[in-house]
Every structure is written in C-alpha cells, then in structure tokens.
N, C-alpha and C positions, 0 to 999 in steps of 0.2 A: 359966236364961234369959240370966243375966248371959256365958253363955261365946261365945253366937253370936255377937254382934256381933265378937269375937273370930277365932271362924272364918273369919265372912265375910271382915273384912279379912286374912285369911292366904291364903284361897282366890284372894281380888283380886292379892295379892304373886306368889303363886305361880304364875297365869295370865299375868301383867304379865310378871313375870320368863320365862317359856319363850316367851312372845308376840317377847320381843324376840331370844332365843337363836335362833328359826327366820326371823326377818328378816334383809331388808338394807336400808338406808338409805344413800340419794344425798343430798346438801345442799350450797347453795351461793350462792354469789353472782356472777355472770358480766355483767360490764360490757356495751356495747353491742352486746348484739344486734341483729339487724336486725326482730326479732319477739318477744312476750310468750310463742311459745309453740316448745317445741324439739320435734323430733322425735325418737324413739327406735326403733330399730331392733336386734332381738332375733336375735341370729344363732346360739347355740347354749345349749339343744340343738335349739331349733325357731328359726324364721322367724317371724314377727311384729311387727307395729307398737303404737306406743302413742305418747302425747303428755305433756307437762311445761308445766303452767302455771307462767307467773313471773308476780312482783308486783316489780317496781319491782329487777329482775335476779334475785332470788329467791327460790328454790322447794328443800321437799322431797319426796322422793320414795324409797317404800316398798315394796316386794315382797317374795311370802313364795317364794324360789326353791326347788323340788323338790329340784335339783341345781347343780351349778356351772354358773352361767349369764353367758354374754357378751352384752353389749346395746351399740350406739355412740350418740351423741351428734349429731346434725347440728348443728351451731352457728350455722354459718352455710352459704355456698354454695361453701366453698373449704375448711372446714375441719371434720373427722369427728373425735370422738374415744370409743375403745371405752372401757367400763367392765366392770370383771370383779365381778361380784358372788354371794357366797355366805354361808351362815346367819351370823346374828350376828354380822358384819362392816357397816361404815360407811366411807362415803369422802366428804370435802369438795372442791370447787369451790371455786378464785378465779381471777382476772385477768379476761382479755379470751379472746375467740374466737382470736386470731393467739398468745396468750402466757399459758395458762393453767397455772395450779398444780396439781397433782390430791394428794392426802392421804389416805394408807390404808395397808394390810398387804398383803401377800401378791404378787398378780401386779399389785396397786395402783403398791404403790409400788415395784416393778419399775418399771411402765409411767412411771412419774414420775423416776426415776433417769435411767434411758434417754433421755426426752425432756427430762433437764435438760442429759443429756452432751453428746449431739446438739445443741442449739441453738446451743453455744459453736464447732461446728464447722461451720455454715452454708455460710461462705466456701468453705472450702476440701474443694472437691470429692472428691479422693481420699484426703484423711483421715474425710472423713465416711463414705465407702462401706467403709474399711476397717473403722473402729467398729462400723457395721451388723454386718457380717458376722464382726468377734466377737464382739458381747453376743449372734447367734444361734446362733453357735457354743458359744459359753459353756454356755448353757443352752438345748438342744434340748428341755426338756417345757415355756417358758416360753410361757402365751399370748400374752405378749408379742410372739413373733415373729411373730405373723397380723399385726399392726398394723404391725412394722416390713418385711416384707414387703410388706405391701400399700401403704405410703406410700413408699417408697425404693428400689422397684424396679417392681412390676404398675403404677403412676400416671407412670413415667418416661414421659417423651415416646417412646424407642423403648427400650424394656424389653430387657434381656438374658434373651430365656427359658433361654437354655443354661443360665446363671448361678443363674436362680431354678427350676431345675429341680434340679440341685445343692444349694441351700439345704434343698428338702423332703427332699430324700432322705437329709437331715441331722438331720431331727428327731425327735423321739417318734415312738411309735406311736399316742400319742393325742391329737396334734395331726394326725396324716396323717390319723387317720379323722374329721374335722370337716369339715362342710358347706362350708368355704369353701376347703381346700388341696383337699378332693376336685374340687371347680367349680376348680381352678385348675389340677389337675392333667388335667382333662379338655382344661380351655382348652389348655395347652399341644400334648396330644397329639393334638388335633383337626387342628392346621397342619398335621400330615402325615398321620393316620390318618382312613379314610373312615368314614360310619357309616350305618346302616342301620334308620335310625328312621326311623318315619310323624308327621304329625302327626294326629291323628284329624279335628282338626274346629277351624275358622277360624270364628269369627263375633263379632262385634265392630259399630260403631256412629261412621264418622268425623267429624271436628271439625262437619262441614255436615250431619251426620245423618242420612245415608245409609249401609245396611246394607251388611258387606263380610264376604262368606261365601266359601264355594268356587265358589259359580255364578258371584260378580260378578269372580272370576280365573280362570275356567277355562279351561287350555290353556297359560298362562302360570308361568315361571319367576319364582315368590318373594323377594324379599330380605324375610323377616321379624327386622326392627330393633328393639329393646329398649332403650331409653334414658329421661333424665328429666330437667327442668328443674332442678334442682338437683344434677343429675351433669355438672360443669365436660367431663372425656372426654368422658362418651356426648354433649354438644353438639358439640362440636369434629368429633366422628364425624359426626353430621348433616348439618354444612357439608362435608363431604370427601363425601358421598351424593349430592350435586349434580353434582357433574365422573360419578358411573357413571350416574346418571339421565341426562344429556347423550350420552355415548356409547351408551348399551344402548337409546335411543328408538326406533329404528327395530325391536328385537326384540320376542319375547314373554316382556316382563320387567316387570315391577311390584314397588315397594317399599312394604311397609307399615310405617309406624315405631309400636310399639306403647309407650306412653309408663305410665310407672310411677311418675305423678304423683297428686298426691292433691289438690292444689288447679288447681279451673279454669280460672281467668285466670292466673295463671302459666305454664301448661300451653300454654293458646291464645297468650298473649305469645312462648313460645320457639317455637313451632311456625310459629307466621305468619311469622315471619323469612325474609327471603333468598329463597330457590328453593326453600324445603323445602315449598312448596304445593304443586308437583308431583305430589307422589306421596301417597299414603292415609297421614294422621296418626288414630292409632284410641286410646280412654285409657277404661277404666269407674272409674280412682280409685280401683282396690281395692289399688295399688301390688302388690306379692310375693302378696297372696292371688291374684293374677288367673289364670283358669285356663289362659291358653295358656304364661304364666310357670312354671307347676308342672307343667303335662304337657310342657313343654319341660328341664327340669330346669335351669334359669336361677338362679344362685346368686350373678352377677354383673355391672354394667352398664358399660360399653357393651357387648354381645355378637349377634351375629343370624344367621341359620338360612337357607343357600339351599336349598329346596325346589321340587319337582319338580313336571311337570302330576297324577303319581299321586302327591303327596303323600308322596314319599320327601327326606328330610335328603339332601342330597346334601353338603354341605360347612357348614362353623361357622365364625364368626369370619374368614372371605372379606373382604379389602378392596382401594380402591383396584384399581389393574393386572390384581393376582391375579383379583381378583370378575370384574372385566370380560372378560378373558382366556377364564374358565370359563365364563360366560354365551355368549359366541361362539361359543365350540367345540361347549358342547352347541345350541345351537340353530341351529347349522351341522351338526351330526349328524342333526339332527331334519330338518332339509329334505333330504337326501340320503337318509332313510327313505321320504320322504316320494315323493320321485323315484322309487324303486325299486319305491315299494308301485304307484305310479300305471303305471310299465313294466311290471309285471306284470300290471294291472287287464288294461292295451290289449291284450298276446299273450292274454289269456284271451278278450277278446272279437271279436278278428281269428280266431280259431279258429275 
C-alpha cells in the first residue's frame, strides 16, 4: 500500500511532464493597450479567431498545437504582430504596442532579430528596403518572411507587386503553399488575369436591418467590399468608394461593403462616417467564419469582387479609375444588347 502514493505521484510527473512537451505558451506583459482584451487571429494551418484576456497588461496563454501553427496579435489598430508557435516551445512579451520585445527560439527569435534590425533603420528608406529583401533572401523557408512581406511591402501605400511577386518566387516551397502567399499570389494575378467564378448566393442583413439578397440587387453590377474597422487599408479603401459611388449613380451599380468586424459599435462608428451611408454596409460578426468570406476565398482585407447580373466574378481587387472605367463599359454593352434585342422584337413584329 505503501508504493501507490508513490505511483501516483510518478504518474502526476509523468503526465505534467508530456502535458508541457505538447504545449505552447505565450506570456507577457504589454503596456498601454487600448483594451483588456487582444485579439488573435490563427492563420496556419487553419483560419480562426480567439481572444486573450489581460489583467492589468498581463496574460498567459496556452495551446496544445497539432502542428506548426501561426497565429498574430492585433495590439492595437495600427499594429499586428504574428506569433509562431509550436510543441514545447514558450515565448515572452514586453514593451508597448509601437515598441515591443518578443523572446523565444526558432522562427521566434528570428522574428525578433529582424524587427530589432529593422527599427534602427526606420529613417532611412532605402536602407531599410534593402535589409528587407536580404534577411528574405537569406532565408527563403523562414515564416518570418509572411510578416516581413506583408508589413514592408502588400501595407505600402502603392505596393510594387512586380517586386513582391519576385520575393515569392524566391521562397520555399512551403511557404508558397500557405493560405496567405497563395491569397496573395492570386491577389496579384487577378490585376491582369479574368476569372470565372459565381457567387452562389448573397444574403446578408444591413446596419438598418433590412434584408440584402439577389432579389434586392437584381439586374445590377456588384462591388462586393470586404473590409473592417480595425483594418487602417481596407478604411482608407472605404473613403476612396465614395468618388466610384459618385460617378457610377446614374448606372446599374450597387456596392455592398461586407465588414469583418466582430464588435458592433465599432463597426456602426466606422460605417456611419462620411458618404459611406450610400451604399449597403452588411456585418453578421462571424469576421473570417463568414460565409460569403469562405465561398469567396477571401484570405485578405481590403479586397472586393465585381460581379455580374448572372452572378459571375467578373474582376477582383478593381479600384478607383480602373472600377469605374469597367463598370461603363459593361453597362454601355448592356444597353446596346439591349437596342438590338428591342430592333429585333420591332422587324418580328412589323412582319
């Protein structure tokens, strides 16, 4: 009798001990947030959301990862930072949202090298873009480069895709098959290449609570808009949606901005702004689960979809000039069908 108490605490060691081997643990301490609670955002090898309470800046946080898993950070409303996390690995948190510290192994403290190099080089523009493109160059299987990619060139004000189409073609092969160079490589080849998708089916509920399906656009040319109150872009895009709303009013053109917000009045705050009443703001809160998100293969925001009266993709990522251009043209083809169908009705019936 004397040996189990024995066991037991050996069995305890030994479950302790492997419980922590298939973990990963986040910990930290992060100065002024603007909220108790952070968002996280799971990008490989699935999409997913989840949330991080703090207590007085901070919080741990615990997951048992299948596989090598990426998740980011939203900090605040200007500033993302990914986290790489895998078995029986830890990484610590300090500083502030604009200046933070990260503390770990592997593509950790990659990611932490990089953005200590990086910071010293701020100033100076084409030193900095040089460094970018050799710590990518360096190390073509580092996840690190989804991050340095996505902040130092897809976030430029006018991005060089030539440039970051070059970079991908630079790296791993198992970085090129992740959910987020693949949406990036589509993004790119969308500007020139046409596509031939449908949407199935539109139905959704706007800010005033009125239902927006296919019936309540039919006949009409879509701008289906994908943005969200704490994506700095996809705002900036919102306000430039004002100048094609102006110009394309007199067509059969309708824009719906579908928002991939999770809180309400934030949501209603950024929407009510400006001119953006205009046109159909639509949000169910389920952010990346949302289903027109996932039958659109949306892997990125700002992004939106011109579609057709049959419900065909006509063009991706359409802005500004271009949008409007394509919007005239086809709905200047459309009444010239329109002419011909009706010249034909009249010789049928003067017969």
């Amino acid at each position: 009798m004397r040996k189990l108490p024995f066991f037991l605490f050996t069995l305890v060691v030994l479950t302790s001990s492997c419980g922590k081997k298939n973990t990963f643990t986040l910990e930290g301490t992060i100065k002024g947030l603007p909220s108790d609670t952070l968002l996280v955002f799971y990008q490989e090898p699935n999409y997913k959301l989840d949330t991080i309470i703090l207590s007085k800046g901070k919080f741990t946080y615990t997951i048992t990862p299948d596989t090598f898993t990426i998740f980011s950070l939203l900090l605040d409303k200007e500033h993302v930072l990914p986290i790489y996390a895998d078995k029986g690995e830890k990484v610590t948190l300090s500083g502030t949202a604009d200046d933070i510290e990260v503390k770990g192994k592997g593509e950790n403290e990659r990611l932490a090298n990089s953005m200590r190099h990086l910071r010293t080089l701020e100033n100076e523009h084409n030193a900095l873009t040089a460094a970018v493109d050799s710590l990518i160059k360096a190390y073509p299987q580092s996840y690190t480069n989804l991050y340095l990619i996505e902040k130092y060139y897809v976030q430029d004000t006018l991005p060089d895709y030539q440039h970051i189409d070059q970079l991908i073609k630079g790296l791993s092969g198992i970085l090129k098959d992740t959910p987020y160079i693949i949406g990036l490589q589509n993004k790119l080849n969308d500007k020139t290449e046409p596509t031939n998708q449908r949407v199935s089916n539109i139905a959704c509920t706007d800010k005033d609570g009125k239902d927006v399906n296919w019936n309540s656009v039919r006949g009409k040319y879509i701008l289906l808009d994908f943005w969200a109150s704490w994506n700095k872009e996809s705002i900036a895009e919102q306000d430039s949606l004002v100048t094609v709303q102006k110009a394309l009013k007199k067509e059969k053109f309708v824009i719906i901005s579908l928002s991939l917000d999770l809180d309400r009045k934030e949501w209603l705050a950024k929407c009510g702004q400006k001119d953006t009443t205009q046109w159909k703001q639509v949000c169910d809160f389920k952010a990346w689960n949302n289903a027109l998100v996932k039958q659109c293969g949306i892997t990125r925001i700002p992004a939106n979809l011109l579609i057709g009266p049959n419900k065909q993709i006509i063009g991706r990522n359409l802005r500004g000039k271009k949008l409007i251009d394509k919007v005239k043209q086809l709905t200047e083809q459309d009444r010239e069908k329109e002419k011909e169908a009706e010249h034909a009705r009249k010789r049928v019936h003067n017969r």
